[in-house]
C-alpha positions as CSV (number, residue, x, y, z in Angstrom):
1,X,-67.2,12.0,-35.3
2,X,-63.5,12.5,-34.5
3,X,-63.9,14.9,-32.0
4,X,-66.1,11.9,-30.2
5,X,-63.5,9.7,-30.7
6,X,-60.9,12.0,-29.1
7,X,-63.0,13.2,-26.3
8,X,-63.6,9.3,-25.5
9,X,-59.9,8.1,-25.7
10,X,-59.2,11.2,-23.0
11,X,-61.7,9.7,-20.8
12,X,-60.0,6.3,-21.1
13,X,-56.7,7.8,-20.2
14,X,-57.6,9.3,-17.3
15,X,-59.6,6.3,-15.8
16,X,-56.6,4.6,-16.5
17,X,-54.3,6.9,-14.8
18,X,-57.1,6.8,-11.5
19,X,-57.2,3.3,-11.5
20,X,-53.3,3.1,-11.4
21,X,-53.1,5.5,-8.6
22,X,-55.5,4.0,-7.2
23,X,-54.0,0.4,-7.1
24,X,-50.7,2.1,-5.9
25,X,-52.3,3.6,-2.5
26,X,-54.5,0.4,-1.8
27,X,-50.6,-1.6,-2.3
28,X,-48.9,-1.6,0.9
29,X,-46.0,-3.3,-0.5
30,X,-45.4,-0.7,-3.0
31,X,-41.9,-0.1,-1.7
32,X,-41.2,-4.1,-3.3
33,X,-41.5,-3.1,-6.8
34,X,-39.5,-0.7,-9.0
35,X,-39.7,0.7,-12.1
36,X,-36.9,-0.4,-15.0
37,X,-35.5,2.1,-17.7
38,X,-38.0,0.5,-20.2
39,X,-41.0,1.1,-18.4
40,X,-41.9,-2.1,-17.1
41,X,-43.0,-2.1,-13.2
42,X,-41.6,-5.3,-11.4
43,X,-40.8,-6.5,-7.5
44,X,-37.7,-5.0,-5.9
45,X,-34.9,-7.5,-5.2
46,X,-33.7,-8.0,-1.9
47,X,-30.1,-7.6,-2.2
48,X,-29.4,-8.3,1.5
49,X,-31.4,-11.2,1.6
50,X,-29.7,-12.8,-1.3
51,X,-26.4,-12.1,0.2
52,X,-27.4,-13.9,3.1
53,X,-28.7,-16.8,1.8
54,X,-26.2,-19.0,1.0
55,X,-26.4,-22.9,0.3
56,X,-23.9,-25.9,2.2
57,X,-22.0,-28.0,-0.5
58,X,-19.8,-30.9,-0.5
59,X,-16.4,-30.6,-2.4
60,X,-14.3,-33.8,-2.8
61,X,-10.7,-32.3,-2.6
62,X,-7.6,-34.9,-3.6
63,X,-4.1,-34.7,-1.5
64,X,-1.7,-37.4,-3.0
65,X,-3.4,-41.0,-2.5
66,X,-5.5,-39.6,0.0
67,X,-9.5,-37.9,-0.9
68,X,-11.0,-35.0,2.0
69,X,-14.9,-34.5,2.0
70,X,-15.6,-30.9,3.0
71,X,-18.6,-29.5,3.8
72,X,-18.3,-25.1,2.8
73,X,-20.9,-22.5,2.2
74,X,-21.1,-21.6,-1.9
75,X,-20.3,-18.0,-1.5
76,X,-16.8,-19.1,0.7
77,X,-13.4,-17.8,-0.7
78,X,-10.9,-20.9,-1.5
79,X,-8.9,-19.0,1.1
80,X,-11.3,-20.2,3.4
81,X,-11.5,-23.8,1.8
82,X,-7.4,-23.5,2.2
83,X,-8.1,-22.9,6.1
84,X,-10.7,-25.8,6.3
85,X,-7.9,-27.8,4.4
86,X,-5.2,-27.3,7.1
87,X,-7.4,-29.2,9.5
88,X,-7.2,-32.1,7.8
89,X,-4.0,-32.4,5.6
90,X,-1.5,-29.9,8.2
91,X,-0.3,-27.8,5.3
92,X,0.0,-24.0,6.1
93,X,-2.4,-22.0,3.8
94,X,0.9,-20.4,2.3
95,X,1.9,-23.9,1.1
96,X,-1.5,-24.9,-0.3
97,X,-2.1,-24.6,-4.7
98,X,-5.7,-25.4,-5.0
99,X,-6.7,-27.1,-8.9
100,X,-9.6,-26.9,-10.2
101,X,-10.4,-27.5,-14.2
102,X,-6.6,-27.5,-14.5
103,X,-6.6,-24.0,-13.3
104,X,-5.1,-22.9,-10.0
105,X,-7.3,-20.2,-8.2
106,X,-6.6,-17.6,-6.0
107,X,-7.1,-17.8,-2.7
108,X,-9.3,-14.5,-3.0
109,X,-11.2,-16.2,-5.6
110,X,-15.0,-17.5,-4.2
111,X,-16.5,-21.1,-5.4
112,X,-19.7,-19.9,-6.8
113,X,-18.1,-17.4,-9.0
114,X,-15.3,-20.2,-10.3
115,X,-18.4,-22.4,-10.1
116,X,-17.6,-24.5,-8.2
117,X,-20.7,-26.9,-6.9
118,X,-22.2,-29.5,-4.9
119,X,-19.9,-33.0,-5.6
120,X,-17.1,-30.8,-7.2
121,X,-13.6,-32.2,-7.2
122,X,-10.3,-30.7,-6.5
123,X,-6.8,-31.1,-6.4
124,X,-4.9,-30.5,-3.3
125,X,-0.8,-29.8,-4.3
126,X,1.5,-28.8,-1.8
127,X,3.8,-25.3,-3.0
128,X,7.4,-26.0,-2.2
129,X,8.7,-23.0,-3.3
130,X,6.3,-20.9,-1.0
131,X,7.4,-23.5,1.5
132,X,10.9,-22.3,1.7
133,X,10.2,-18.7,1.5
134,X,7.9,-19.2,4.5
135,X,10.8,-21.0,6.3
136,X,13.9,-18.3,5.3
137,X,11.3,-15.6,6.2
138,X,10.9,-17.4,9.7
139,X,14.6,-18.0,10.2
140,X,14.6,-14.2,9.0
141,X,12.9,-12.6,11.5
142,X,14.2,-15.1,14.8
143,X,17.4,-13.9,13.5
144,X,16.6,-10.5,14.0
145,X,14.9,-10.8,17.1
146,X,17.5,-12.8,18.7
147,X,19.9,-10.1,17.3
148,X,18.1,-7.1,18.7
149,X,18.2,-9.0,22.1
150,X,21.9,-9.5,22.2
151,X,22.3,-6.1,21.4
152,X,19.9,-4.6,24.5
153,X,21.5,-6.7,26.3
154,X,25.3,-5.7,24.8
155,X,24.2,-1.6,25.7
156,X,23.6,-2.3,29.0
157,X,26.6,-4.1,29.5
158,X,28.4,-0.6,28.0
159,X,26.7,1.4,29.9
160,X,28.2,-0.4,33.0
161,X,31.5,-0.4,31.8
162,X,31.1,3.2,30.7
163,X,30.6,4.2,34.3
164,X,33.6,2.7,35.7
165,X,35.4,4.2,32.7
166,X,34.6,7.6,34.0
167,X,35.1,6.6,37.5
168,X,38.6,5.9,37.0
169,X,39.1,9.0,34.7
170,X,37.4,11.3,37.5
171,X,40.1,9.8,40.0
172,X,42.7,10.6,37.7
173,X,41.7,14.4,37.2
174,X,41.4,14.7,41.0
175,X,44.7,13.0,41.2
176,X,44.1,10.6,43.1
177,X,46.2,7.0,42.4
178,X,44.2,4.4,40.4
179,X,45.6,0.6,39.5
180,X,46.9,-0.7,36.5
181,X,45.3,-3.7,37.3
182,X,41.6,-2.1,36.8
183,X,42.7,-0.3,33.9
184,X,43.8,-3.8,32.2
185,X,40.7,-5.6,33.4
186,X,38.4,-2.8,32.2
187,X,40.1,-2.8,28.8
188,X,39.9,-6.9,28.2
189,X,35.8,-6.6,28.9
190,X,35.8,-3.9,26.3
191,X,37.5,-6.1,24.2
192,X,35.0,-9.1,24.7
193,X,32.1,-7.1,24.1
194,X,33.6,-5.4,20.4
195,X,33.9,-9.1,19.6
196,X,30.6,-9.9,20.5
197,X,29.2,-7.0,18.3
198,X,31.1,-8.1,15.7
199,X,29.3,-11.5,15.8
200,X,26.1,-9.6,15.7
201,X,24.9,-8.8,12.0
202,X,21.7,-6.5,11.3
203,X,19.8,-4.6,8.8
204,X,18.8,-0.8,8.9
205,X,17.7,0.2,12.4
206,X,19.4,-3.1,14.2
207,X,22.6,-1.9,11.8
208,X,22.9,1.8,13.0
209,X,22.7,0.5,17.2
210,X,25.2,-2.0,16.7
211,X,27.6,0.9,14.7
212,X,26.8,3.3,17.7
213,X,27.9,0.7,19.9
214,X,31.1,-0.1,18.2
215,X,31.6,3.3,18.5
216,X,31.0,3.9,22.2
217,X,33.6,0.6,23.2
218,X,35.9,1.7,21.0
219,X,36.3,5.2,22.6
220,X,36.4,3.5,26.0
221,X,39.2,1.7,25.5
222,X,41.0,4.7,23.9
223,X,40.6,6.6,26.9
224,X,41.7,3.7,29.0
225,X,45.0,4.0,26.5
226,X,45.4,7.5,27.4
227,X,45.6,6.6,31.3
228,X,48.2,4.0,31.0
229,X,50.4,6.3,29.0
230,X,50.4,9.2,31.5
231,X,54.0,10.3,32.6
232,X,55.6,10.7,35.8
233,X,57.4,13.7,34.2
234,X,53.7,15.5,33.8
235,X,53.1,15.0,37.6
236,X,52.8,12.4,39.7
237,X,52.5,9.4,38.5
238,X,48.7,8.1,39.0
239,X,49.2,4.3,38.2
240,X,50.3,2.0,40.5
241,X,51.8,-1.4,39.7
242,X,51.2,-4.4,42.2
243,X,54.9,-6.0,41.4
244,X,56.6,-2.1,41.9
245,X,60.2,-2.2,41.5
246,X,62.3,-0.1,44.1
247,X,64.0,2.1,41.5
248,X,65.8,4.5,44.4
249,X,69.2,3.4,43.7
250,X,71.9,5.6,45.2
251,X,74.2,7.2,42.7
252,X,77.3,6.3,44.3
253,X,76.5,2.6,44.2
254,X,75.8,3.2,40.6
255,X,79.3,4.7,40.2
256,X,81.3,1.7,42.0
257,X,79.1,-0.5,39.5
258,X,80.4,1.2,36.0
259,X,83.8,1.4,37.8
260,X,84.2,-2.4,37.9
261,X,82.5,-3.3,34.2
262,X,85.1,-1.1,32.9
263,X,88.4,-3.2,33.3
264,X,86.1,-6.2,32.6
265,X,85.9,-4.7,29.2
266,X,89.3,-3.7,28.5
267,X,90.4,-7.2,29.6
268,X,88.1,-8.5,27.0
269,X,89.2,-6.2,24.2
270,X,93.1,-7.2,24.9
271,X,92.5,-11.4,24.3
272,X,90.5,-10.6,21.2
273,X,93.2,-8.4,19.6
274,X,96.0,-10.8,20.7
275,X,96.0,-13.7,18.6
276,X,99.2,-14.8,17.7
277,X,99.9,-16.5,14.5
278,X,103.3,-19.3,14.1
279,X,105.6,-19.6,11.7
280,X,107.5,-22.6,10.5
């Protein structure tokens, strides 16, 4: 009797087991099902179609006295809403706090997660202290660019004056004569342009060129220094003046001058020394 029993239940089993392969091959959408840990056979979600399905909804945001209807997907960021916002109210997405159920949220935050629905309402406040650090930032950096500007513009104004530096210097080691008057004008422009750098102020990279360039003018104008100060006695004298003094005085004339100062000074010692005093 068992043994019937046994032998019957096997039979069962593997009828079962053919029928189940044999629904499996007749199923052409056998790929839309899946089997879960517990043993239960059910469809397959689609996860792409699900991400691309995504429904339109009406949000009612408030901005002071005023109310703005926008129309968003579900699965939008309130980034996004922030950008769909700027249309409408002109404040920069930095400068936008978003409210909703007394909570702000994160830009990178999305509506249906926050739930946020169909005929939600929002509040709109605009962040003054993002505000300013938007505007510093942007006075910031047209600051530095203006700076970087001057100071292309500064180097290539050096690197003029640098070859007329050298000209001059060249002349002098050939010795030829050069003018005091070029020497002068060269140093003033030298001058102008360390005052200009001065003015200029800058942070790491911007900071090290305006140091080099301090550096280059300054050396200029030290060598300009050192061709003014040449000495006749050294060999000829390479710096002309354009008022030059005649200084070839003959020595005899120079004589007959010291000749005649010297009785003017004894005359003046005698009526200093010869006051006389009266008695009664």
């Amino acid at each position: 009797m068992q043994s019937k029993v046994t032998k019957r239940s096997t039979i069962n089993m593997f009828s079962r087991d053919k029928k189940s392969d044999t629904n499996v091959h007749v199923n052409p959408n056998v790929a839309e099902w899946e089997l879960r840990p517990g043993g239960m056979l059910v469809q397959k979600r689609n996860s792409d179609v699900n991400n691309n399905f995504s429904s339109i909804i009406k949000v009612k945001v408030k901005y002071g006295s005023s109310y703005h209807q926008i129309h968003i997907s579900s699965h939008a960021s309130f980034g996004e809403l922030k950008k769909m916002l700027t249309e409408s109210t002109g404040l920069h997405v930095q400068d936008q706090k978003l409210i909703f159920k007394k909570k702000e949220r994160d830009s990178k935050s999305y509506l249906d997660i926050e739930r946020v629905k169909d005929g939600s309402k929002l509040i709109l406040i605009e962040d003054i202290e993002s505000r300013e650090r938007r505007i510093l930032e942007k006075l910031r950096i047209a600051k530095k660019e203006k700076a970087s500007k001057s100071l292309i513009e500064i180097t290539l104004e050096v690197d003029k004056l640098a070859k007329k530096v050298s000209t001059l210097e060249g002349n002098v080691s050939k010795g030829e004569v050069i003018s005091e008057l070029d020497v002068e004008s060269l140093t003033e422009n030298l001058m102008r342009v360390l005052i200009t750098l001065d003015e200029i102020y800058g942070e790491g990279e911007l900071k090290l060129q305006r140091k080099e360039q301090v550096r280059r003018v300054q050396k200029h104008i030290e060598t300009l220094d050192m061709l003014k100060m040449s000495k006749p006695n050294e060999g000829n004298n390479n710096i002309t003046k354009e008022s030059k003094v005649d200084c070839d005085v003959p020595k005899q004339h120079l004589q007959e001058k010291q000749q005649e100062q010297q009785p003017l000074k004894h005359s003046e010692s005698v009526v200093v020394t010869t006051k006389w005093e009266t008695f009664d």
